[in-house]
C-alpha positions in Angstrom: 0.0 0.0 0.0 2.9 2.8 1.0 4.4 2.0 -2.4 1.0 2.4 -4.0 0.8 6.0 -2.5 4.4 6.8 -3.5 4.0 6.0 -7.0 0.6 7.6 -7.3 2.3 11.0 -5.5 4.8 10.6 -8.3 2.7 9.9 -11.0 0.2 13.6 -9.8 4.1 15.6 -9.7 4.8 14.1 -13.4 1.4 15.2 -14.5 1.6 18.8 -12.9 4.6 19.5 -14.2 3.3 18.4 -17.3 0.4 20.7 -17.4 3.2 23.6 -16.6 5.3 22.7 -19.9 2.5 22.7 -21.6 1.0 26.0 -20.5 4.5 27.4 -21.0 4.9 26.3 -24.7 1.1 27.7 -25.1 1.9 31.0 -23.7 5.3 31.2 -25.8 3.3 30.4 -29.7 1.2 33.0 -28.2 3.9 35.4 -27.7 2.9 36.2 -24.2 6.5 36.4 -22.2 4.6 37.8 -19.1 2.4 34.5 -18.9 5.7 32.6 -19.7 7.7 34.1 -16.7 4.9 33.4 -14.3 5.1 30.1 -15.3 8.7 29.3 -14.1 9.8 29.9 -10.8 11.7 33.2 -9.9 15.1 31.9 -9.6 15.1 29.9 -12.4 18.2 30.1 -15.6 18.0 29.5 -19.0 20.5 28.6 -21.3 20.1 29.3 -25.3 23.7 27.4 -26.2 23.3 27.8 -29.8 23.8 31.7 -29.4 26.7 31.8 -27.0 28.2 32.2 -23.6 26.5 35.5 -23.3 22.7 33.8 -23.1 22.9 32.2 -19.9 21.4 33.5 -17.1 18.4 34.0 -14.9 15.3 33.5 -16.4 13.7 37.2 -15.6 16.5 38.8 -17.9 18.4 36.5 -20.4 14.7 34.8 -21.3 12.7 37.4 -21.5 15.2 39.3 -24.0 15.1 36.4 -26.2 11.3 35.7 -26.0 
């Protein structure tokens, strides 16, 4: 039974998270970077490694310049 619980916990975290991505890449065709950022959490970096060293960083300022 614990495992049971565990796995369904798991399975409501995978689906969440899912939901988020999807919201995210919903907000982003619909070129809304202000519903993107509120989608991620505030501390969160991005890296773009096809365009260099210099777009790296935290989310609120290298992603939402490239958005």
């Amino acid at each position: 039974m614990k495992n049971t619980t565990k796995t369904s916990k798991t399975n409501q975290e995978i689906t969440v998270k899912k939901a988020i991505c999807m919201d995210f890449f919903s907000a982003f065709q619909d070129l809304d970077p202000d519903r993107m950022l509120r989608l991620c959490r505030p501390e969160g970096k991005v890296s773009f490694i096809p365009l260099g060293s210099g777009f790296s960083g935290k989310i609120k300022e290298v992603g939402i310049g490239i958005w």
